[in-house]
C-alpha positions, 0 to 999 in steps of 0.5 A: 506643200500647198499652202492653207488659209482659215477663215476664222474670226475667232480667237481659240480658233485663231490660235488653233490654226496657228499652232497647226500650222495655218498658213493664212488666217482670214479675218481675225476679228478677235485678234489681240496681244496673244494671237499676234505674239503666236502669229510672229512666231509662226510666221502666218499671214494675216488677211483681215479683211477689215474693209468688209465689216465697214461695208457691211455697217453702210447697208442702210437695210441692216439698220432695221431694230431686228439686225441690231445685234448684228450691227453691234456685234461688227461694230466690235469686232471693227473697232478690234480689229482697228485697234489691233491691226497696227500693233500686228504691223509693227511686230512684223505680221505679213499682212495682205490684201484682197479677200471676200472680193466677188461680192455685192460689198466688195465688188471686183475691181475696186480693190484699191480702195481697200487700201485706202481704207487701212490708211485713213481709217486704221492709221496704217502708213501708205508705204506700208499698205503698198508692201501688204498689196505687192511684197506681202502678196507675191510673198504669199504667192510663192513668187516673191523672187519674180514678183512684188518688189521693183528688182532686176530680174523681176517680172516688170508689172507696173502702174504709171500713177499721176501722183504719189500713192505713198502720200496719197494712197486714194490717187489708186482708186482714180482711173484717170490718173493710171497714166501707164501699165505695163505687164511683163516688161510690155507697155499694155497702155503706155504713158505719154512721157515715155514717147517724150522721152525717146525724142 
């Protein structure tokens, strides 16, 4: 009963996992039409983890002559992966957020800024980025009746944003315009409006 995940990049081993079963496939860079009609099929969840390459092509150390094939190697697969992960979108491929986090290019606590990156640079509708980072994710977790959708009876875990993360996603990756947190129903850090509104 415990959920899988692959990390696989490649497209044999992309459809190898699907038709095992694989729950979650991390990466994906060969991704195209016929991993994505065998992924719907399956029902997988994608991670593709695509802010990771974009990274890795801004190391200033990786433009020595001897990384070359490298740098142009995950220029493919970028652009691949760019060009593909909005057709998955569309055809209904639960998407997330959130891998290869803990590392010196991805750094933990700046994971909104992953978001941002799938709206600016791959063309993905902010509203549907916020699906991949909420729904999609307590989905994934198993916990989607608790969790990931504004709903009575629901776990209220909250961001009070100053701004509007569906028009501009980036507002996220702004601390000073979290004007409120709330975890479980509880204020963690509460917002002013809310004591104007008691009055």
């Amino acid at each position: 009963g415990a959920k899988v995940r692959a990390h696989c990049a490649w497209k044999e081993k992309i459809l190898e996992c699907v038709e095992l079963g694989v729950d979650v496939i991390d990466h994906a860079d060969e991704l195209d039409a016929e991993c994505i009609d065998a992924m719907a099929c399956a029902g997988t969840t994608l991670d593709p983890s695509a802010l990771y390459l974009q990274k890795l092509l801004e190391l200033p150390d990786l433009r020595a002559p001897k990384y070359a094939a490298l740098i142009d190697a995950t220029e493919r697969e970028l652009e691949n992966l760019c060009r593909w992960i909005p057709t998955a979108n569309a055809h209904g491929i639960p998407i997330v957020l959130g891998d290869d986090y803990g590392t010196v290019l991805l750094p933990h606590g700046t994971y909104a800024e992953e978001l941002e990156f799938y709206v600016k640079r791959v063309g993905i509708a902010p509203l549907d980025v916020l699906r991949w980072a909420t729904r999609n994710g307590a989905r994934l977790a198993g916990r989607e009746a608790e969790l990931g959708t504004l709903a009575v009876g629901n776990l209220a875990d909250l961001l009070v944003i100053d701004g509007d993360p569906s028009v501009d996603v980036s507002v996220l990756q702004q601390r000073e315009r979290i004007a409120g947190v709330m975890q479980g129903g509880r204020w963690i850090r509460e917002p002013a409006c809310a004591h104007e509104e008691q009055r």
